[in-house]
C-alpha positions in Angstrom: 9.3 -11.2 2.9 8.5 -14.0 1.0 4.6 -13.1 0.0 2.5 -14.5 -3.0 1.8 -13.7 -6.3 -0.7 -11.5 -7.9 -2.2 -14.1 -9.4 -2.4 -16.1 -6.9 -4.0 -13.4 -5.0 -6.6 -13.3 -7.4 -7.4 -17.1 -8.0 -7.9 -17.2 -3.6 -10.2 -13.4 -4.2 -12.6 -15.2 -6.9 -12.7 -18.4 -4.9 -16.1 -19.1 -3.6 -16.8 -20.0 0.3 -19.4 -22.2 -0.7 -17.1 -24.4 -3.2 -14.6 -24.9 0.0 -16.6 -25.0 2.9 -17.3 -28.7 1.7 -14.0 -29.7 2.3 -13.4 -28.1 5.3 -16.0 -29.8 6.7 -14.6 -33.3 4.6 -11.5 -33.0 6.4 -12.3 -32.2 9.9 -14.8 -34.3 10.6 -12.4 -36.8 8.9 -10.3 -36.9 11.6 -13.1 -36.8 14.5 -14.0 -33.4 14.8 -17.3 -32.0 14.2 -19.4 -29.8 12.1 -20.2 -27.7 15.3 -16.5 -27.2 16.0 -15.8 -26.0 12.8 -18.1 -23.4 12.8 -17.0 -22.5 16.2 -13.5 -21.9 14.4 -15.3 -19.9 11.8 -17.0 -17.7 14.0 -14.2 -17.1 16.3 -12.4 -15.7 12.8 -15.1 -13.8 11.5 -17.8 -13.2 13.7 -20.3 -14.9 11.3 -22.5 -16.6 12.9 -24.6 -19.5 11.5 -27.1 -18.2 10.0 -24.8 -15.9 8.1 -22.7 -18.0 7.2 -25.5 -20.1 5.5 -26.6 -16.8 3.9 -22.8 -16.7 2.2 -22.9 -19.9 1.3 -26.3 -19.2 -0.3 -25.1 -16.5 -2.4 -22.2 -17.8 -3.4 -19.7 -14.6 -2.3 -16.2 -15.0 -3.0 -13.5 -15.1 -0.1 -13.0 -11.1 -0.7 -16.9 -10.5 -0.2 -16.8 -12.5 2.3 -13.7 -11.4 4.3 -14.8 -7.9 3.4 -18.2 -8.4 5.6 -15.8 -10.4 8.3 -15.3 -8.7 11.8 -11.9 -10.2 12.3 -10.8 -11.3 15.4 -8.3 -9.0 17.1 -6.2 -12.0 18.0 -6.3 -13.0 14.1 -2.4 -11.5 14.1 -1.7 -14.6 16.2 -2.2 -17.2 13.6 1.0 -18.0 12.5 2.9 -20.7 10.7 2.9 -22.0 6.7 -0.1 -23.1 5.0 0.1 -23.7 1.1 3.5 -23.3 1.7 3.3 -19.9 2.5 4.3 -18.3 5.7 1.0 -16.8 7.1 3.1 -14.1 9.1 4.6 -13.1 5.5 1.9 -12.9 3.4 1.7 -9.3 2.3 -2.1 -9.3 0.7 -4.4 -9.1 3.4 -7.1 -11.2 1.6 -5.1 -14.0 0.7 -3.3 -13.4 4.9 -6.9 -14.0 6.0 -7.7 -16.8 3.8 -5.0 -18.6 5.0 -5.9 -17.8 8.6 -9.0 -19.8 8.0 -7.2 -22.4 6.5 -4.8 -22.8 9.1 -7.6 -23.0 12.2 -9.0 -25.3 10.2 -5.7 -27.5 9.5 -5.3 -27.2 13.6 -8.6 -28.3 14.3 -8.4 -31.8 12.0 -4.8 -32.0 13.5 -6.6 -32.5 17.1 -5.2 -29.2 18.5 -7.4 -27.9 21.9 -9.9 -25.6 21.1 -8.4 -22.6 23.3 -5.7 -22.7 21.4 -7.0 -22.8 18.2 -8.8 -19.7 19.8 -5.6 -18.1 20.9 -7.2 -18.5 24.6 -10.5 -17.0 24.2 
């Protein structure tokens, strides 16, 4: 298994939502998608809805707080492919796996992919 560093680990823990949620935004609407969308994405992952995930952004929590109050998708284990040059499949830390889960919906939503399969059919 090819996974990722401890320190790596760490940096993606002690990153903040707020600090990336920015450029997610940046890069889909970028390419044509929406704000809207993206939290559709968001949601799907986590179960936050909007409100909540204002309140994270308010408070600043860091990807393990806020992957820690996340209801995770069941379908989450479906995400696959490499992102940061990690494979997601691979990635033994489950923290910096659903980090990059996020990342990745978001990658497939600026890419143009259809929303019920960035959903995994739901």
């Amino acid at each position: 298994m090819s996974t990722t560093t401890p320190e790596h680990d760490a940096r993606v823990a002690q990153l903040t939502f707020a600090s990336v949620y920015p450029h997610y935004i940046t890069k889909v609407e970028k390419k044509g998608r929406t704000k809207a969308e993206l939290h559709q994405v968001i949601e799907w992952l986590t179960g936050f809805d909007d409100a909540k995930l204002q309140e994270l952004i308010d408070e600043k929590a860091s990807f393990k707080t806020f992957f820690e109050k996340a209801n995770l998708n069941p379908k989450a284990h479906l995400i696959k492919g490499v992102i940061c040059g990690y494979r997601i499949e691979d990635i033994e830390t489950q923290l910096t796996r659903e980090a990059r889960y996020l990342d990745k919906l978001v990658d497939e939503l600026a890419r143009g992919r259809k929303m019920e399969k960035i959903l995994r059919g739901d």
